[in-house]
C-alpha positions in Angstrom: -17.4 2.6 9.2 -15.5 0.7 6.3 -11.9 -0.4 7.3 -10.2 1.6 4.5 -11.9 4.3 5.6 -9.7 6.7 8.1 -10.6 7.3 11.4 -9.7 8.1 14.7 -6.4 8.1 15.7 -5.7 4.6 15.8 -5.3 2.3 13.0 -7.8 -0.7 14.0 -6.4 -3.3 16.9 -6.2 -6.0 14.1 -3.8 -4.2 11.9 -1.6 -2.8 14.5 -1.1 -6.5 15.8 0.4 -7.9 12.5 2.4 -4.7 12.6 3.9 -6.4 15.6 4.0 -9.6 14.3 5.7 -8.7 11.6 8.4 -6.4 13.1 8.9 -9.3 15.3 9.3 -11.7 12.7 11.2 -9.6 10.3 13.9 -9.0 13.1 14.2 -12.9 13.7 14.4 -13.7 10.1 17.7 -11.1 9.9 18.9 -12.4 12.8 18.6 -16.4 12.1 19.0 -16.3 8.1 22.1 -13.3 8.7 24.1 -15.1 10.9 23.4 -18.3 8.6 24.1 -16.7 5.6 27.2 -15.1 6.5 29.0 -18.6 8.2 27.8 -20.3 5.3 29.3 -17.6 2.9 32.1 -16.0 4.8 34.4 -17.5 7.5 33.9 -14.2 9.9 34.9 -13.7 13.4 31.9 -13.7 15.9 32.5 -10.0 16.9 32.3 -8.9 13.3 29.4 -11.0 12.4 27.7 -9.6 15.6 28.1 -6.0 14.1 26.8 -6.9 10.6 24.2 -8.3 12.4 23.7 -5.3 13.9 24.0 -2.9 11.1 22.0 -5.0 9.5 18.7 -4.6 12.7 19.4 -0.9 12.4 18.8 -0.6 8.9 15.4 -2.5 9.4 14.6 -0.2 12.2 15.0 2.8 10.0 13.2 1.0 6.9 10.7 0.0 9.6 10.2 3.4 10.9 9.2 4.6 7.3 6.4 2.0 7.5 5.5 3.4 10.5 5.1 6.8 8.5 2.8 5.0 6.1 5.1 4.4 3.7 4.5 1.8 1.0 8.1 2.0 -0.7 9.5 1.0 2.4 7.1 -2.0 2.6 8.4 -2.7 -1.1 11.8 -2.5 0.1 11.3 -5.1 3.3 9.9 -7.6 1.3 13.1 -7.4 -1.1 15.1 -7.9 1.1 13.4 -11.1 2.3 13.4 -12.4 -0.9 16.9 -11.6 -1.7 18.0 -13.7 1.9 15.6 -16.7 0.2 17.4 -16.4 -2.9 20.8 -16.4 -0.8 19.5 -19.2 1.3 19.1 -22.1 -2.0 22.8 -22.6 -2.1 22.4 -23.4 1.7 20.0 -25.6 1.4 21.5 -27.3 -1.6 24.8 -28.0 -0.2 23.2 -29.4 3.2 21.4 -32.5 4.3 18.1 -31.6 6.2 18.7 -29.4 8.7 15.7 -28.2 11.0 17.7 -24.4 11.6 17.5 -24.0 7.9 13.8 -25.0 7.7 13.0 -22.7 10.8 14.6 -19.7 9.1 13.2 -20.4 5.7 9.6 -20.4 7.7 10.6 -17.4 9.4 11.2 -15.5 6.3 8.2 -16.7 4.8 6.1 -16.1 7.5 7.1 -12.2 7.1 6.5 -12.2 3.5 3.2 -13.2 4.6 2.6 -10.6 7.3 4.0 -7.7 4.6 1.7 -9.4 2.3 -1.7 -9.5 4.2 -4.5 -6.8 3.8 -4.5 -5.8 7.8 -0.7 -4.9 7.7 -1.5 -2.5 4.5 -4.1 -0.9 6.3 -1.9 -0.5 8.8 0.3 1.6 6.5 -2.2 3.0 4.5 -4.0 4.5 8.0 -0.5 5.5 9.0 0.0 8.0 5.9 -3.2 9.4 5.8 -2.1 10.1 9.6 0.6 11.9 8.8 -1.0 13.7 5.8 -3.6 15.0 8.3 -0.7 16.0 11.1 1.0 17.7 8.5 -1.9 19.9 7.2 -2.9 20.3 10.9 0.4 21.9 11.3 0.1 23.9 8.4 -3.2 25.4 9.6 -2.0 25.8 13.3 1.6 27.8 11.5 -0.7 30.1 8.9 -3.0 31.0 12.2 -0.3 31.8 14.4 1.5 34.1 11.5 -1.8 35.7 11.0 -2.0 36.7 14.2 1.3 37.7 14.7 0.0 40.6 11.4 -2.8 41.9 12.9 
């Protein structure tokens, strides 16, 4: 069987694990590049950094949840927002001497690009909608079948 090809119920081991990389490495990037980004840019208290921080995770998890639904706008959107936080980060780096935090964060970010990027994640998606396209039209079936028996 081809890998773009749908089947079972699993997407294929290989693309569920760079699923997992990447959710792991997206979260680290917002944590390292958001709390760098906003004591670089803002002079913020540590308890309201903490919950921007945190707003900022829970979007992710809702962005990331959409992936899980197979969708490919919400892949679009992650990597925007990575690039946006490298974009942000060039005054950082510009305005500092060498420092190995910044160079682990840029990595970080770059790393997920590459993890949103690679062909096993979007199968990973694409299995994921054709999922829920077939749970959907299972349902469908399973609702028209009930109401036709509830007629006879």
């Amino acid at each position: 069987m081809n890998e773009d090809e749908h089947g079972g119920l699993l997407p294929p081991i290989l693309s569920i694990v760079f699923f997992l990389f990447a959710s792991v490495a997206i979260t680290a990037s917002i944590g390292f590049m958001g709390g760098m980004l906003l004591r670089f840019y803002f002079s913020l208290s540590p308890e309201v950094e903490l919950s921007l921080l945190l707003i900022a995770v829970c979007i992710f998890v809702v962005v990331n949840y959409q992936v899980v639904l197979g969708s490919f706008f919400a892949v679009m959107v992650l990597k925007r927002i990575l690039f946006t936080s490298l974009l942000l980060l060039i005054p950082v780096v510009l305005s500092k001497d060498f420092d190995l935090l910044i160079f682990f964060c840029a990595t970080l970010v770059f790393l997920s690009i590459y993890f949103l990027s690679n062909k096993h994640y979007l199968t990973f998606v694409k299995h994921r909608k054709v999922s829920v396209e077939v749970q959907k039209e299972v349902l469908l079936e399973i609702a028209a079948e009930i109401e036709a028996k509830k007629n006879k």
